[in-house]
TORFILO-655396 format. One record per residue (C-alpha): residue in one letter; chain; x, y, z. Coordinates in steps of 0.02 Angstrom, whole numbers. Example, Ala and Ser with C-alpha at 12.3 -4.5 7.8 and 13.67 -1.06 7.14 Angstrom:
<panus>
- A  A  615  -225  390 $
- S  A  684  -53  357 $
</panus>
This chain:
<panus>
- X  A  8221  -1808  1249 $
- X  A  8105  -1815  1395 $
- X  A  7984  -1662  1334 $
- X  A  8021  -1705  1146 $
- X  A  7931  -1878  1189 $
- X  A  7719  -1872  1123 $
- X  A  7586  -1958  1252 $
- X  A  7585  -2137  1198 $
- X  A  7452  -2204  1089 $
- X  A  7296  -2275  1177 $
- X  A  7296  -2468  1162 $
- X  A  7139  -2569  1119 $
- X  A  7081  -2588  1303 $
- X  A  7070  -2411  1327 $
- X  A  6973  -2361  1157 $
- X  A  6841  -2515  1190 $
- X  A  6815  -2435  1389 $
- X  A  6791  -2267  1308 $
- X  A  6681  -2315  1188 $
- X  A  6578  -2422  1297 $
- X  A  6568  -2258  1414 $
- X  A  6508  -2147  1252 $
- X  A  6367  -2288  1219 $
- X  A  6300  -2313  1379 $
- X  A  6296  -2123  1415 $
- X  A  6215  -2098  1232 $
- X  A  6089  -2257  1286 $
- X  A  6041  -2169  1450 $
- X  A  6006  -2013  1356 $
- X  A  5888  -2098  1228 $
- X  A  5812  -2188  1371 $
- X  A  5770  -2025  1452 $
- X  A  5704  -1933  1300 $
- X  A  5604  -2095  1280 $
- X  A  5519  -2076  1460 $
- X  A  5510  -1901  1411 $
- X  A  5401  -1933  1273 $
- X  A  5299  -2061  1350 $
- X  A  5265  -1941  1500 $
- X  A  5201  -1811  1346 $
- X  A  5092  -1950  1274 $
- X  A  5029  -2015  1452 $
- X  A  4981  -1839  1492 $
- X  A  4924  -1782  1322 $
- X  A  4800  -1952  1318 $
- X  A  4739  -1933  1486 $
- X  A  4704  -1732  1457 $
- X  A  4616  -1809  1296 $
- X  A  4522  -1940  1404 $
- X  A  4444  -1805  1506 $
- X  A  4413  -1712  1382 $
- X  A  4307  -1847  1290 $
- X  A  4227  -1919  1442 $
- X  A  4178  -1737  1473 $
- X  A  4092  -1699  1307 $
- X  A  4003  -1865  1336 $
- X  A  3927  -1820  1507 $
- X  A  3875  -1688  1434 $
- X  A  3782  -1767  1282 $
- X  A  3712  -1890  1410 $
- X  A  3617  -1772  1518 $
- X  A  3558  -1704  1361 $
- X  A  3497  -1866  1293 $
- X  A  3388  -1906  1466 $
- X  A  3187  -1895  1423 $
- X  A  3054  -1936  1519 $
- X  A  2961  -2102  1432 $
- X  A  2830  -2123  1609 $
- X  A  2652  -2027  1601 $
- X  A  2616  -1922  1766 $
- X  A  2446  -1874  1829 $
- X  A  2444  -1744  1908 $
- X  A  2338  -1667  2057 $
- X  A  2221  -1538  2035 $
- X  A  2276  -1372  2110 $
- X  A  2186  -1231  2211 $
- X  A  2245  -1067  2165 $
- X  A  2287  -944  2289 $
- X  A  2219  -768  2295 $
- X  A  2230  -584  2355 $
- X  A  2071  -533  2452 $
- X  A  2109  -349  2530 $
- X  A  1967  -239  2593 $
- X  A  1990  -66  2649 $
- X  A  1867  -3  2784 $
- X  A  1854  208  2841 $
- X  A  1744  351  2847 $
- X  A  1777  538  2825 $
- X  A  1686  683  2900 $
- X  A  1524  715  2856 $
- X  A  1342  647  2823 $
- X  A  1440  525  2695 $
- X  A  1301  579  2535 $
- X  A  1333  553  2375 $
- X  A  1412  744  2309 $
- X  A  1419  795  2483 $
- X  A  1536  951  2497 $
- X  A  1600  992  2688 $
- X  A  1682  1133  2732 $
- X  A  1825  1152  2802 $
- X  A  1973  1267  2885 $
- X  A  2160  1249  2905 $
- X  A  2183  1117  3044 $
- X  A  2027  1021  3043 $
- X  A  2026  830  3056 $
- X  A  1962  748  2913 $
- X  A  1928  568  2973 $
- X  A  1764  552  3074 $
- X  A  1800  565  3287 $
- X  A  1769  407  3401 $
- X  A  1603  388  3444 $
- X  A  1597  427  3599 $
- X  A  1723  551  3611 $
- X  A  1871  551  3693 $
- X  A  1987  645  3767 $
- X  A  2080  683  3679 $
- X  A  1999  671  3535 $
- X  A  2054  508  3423 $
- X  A  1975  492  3259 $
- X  A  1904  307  3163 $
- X  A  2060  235  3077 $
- X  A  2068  190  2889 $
- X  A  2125  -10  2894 $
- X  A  2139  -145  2792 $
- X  A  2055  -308  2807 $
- X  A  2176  -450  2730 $
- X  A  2074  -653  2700 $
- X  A  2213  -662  2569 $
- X  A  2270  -853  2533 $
- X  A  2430  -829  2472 $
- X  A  2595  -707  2543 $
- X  A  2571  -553  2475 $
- X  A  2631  -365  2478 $
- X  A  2539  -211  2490 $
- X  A  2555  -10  2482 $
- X  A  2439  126  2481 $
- X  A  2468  318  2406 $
- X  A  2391  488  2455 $
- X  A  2364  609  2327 $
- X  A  2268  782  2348 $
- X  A  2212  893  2223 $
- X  A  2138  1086  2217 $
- X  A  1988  1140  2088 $
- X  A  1913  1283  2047 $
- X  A  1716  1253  2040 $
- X  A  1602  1317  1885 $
- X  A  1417  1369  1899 $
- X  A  1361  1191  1880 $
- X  A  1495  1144  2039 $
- X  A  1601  1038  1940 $
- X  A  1786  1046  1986 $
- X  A  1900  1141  1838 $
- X  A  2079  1214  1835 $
- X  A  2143  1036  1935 $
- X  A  2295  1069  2014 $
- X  A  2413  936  2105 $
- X  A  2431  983  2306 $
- X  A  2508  852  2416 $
- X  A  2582  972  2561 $
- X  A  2399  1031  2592 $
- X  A  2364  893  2711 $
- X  A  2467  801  2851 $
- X  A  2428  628  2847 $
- X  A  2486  518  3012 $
- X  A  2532  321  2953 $
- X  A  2608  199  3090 $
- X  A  2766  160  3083 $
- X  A  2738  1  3001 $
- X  A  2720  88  2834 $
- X  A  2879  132  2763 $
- X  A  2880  307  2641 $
- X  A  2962  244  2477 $
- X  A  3117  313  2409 $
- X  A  3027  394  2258 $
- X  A  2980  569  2309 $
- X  A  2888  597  2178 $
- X  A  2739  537  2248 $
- X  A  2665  476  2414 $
- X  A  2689  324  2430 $
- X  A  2707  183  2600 $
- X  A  2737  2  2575 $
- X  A  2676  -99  2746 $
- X  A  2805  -191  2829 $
- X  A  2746  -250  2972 $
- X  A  2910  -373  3031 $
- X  A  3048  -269  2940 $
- X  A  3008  -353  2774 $
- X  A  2855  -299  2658 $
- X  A  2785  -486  2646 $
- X  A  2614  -535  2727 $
- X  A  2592  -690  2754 $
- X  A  2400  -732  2758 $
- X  A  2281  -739  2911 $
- X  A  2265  -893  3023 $
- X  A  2101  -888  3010 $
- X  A  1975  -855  2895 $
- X  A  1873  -732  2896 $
- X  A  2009  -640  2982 $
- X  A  1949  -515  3103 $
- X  A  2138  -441  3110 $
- X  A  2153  -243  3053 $
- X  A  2290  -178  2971 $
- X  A  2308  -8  3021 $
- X  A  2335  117  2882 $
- X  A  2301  305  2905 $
- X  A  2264  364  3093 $
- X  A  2223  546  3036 $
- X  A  2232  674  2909 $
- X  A  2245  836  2951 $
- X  A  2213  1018  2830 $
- X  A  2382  1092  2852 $
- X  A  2374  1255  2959 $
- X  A  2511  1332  2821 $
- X  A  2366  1334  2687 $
- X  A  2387  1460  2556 $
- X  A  2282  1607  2571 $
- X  A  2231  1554  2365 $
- X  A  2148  1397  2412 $
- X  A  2003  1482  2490 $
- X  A  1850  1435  2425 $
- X  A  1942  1299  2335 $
- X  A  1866  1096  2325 $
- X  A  2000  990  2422 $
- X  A  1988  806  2336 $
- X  A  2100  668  2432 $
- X  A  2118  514  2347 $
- X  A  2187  369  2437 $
- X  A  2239  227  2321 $
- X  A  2285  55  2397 $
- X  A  2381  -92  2300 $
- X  A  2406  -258  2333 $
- X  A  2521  -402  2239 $
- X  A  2583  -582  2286 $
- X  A  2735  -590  2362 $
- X  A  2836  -717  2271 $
- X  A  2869  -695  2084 $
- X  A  2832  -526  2066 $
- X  A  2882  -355  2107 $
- X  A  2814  -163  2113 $
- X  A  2884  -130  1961 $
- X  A  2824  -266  1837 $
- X  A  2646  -216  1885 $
- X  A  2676  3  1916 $
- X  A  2581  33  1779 $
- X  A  2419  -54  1846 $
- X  A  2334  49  1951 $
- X  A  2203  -15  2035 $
- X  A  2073  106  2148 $
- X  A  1990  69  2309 $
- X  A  1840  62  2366 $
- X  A  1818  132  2542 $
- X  A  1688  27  2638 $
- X  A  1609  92  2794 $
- X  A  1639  -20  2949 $
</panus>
């Protein structure tokens, strides 16, 4: 009889507890879906917020204009005021020709001599305004000369001379040509003179020499050394906006 007997049937009590269980646990779920959603709409409104208030800064800074009149100064402009200075052997007349042999010096000596012998430097003169940067190239050529003594059959011929530069000239990277950039404190700006005129000298070429390896086939050949010198402000440009400017100097006798 005992296991033939069923569980008894739940009285009213019991089904109103359970059901009061079911609703509060289905309340508390709602509840937190509720806070759920309101955390998504919080964050989804504030991420929308920043958003906006972004785009608005944005549109403010670019609404700004300036309604006030200015007068302004009148302004000096700076400039570049180089001046190269050095002599080379000879009487120094116009179509002069000199001759020379392997190892000669082609700068003119001290005057008085010395011992040994040091020879007149070519230098720069700088009563520039502004910070600037400057370089200088050697470049030698060979000719054949005609009847009339006019160079022909130019040839390019760098290695014929040995040219002696401080160490304050730096050989650039290009070896294409020969080329030295000054830098006189590790850095290739100049800042301009403290006084003006300045009577500070820039030393640029100490001597050049005719190599003693000269080719047999340049006898009786004209030697022409050209010594180009370039100058630019420091600030806002470099060497290779203006490398296609070239600009020639004129040697001036101290």
């Amino acid at each position: 009889m005992k296991n033939s007997q069923k569980n008894p049937p739940l009285n009213s009590t019991n089904k109103m507890k359970n059901s009061q269980k079911n609703t509060l646990k289905s309340n508390e779920k709602s509840k937190k879906e509720e806070n759920r959603l309101k955390r998504r709409i919080v964050l989804f409104t504030t991420i929308l917020v920043l958003v906006v208030n972004a785009i608005c800064v944005g549109k403010t800074f670019s609404w700004f204009t300036i309604t006030d009149g200015i007068t302004a100064d009148y302004f000096k402009t700076g400039k570049l005021d180089y001046k190269m200075y050095g002599d080379f052997i000879g009487t120094g007349a116009v179509g002069e020709i000199v001759l020379i042999v392997p190892g000669d010096h082609l700068l003119k000596p001290v005057t008085p001599a010395t011992t040994p012998i040091s020879y007149l430097p070519i230098y720069l003169s700088n009563n520039s305004t502004v910070n600037s940067s400057v370089k200088i190239s050697v470049h030698c050529t060979v000719s054949d000369v005609d009847v009339n003594g006019n160079p022909i059959n130019t040839i390019s011929a760098d290695d014929i001379v040995t040219v002696t530069i401080p160490t304050t000239w730096i050989r650039t990277s290009d070896t294409a040509v020969r080329e030295w950039i000054y830098t006189p404190s590790g850095s290739d700006i100049v800042p301009p003179p403290t006084t003006f005129p300045t009577t500070e000298k820039i030393n640029v070429i100490s001597d050049i020499m005719l190599s003693t390896a000269v080719s047999q086939a340049h006898a009786g050949k004209l030697l022409n050394i050209k010594i180009k010198f370039y100058a630019r402000q420091a600030d806002n440009v470099t060497w290779s906006q203006i490398q296609n400017t070239d600009y020639e100097a004129i040697i001036n006798t101290p």
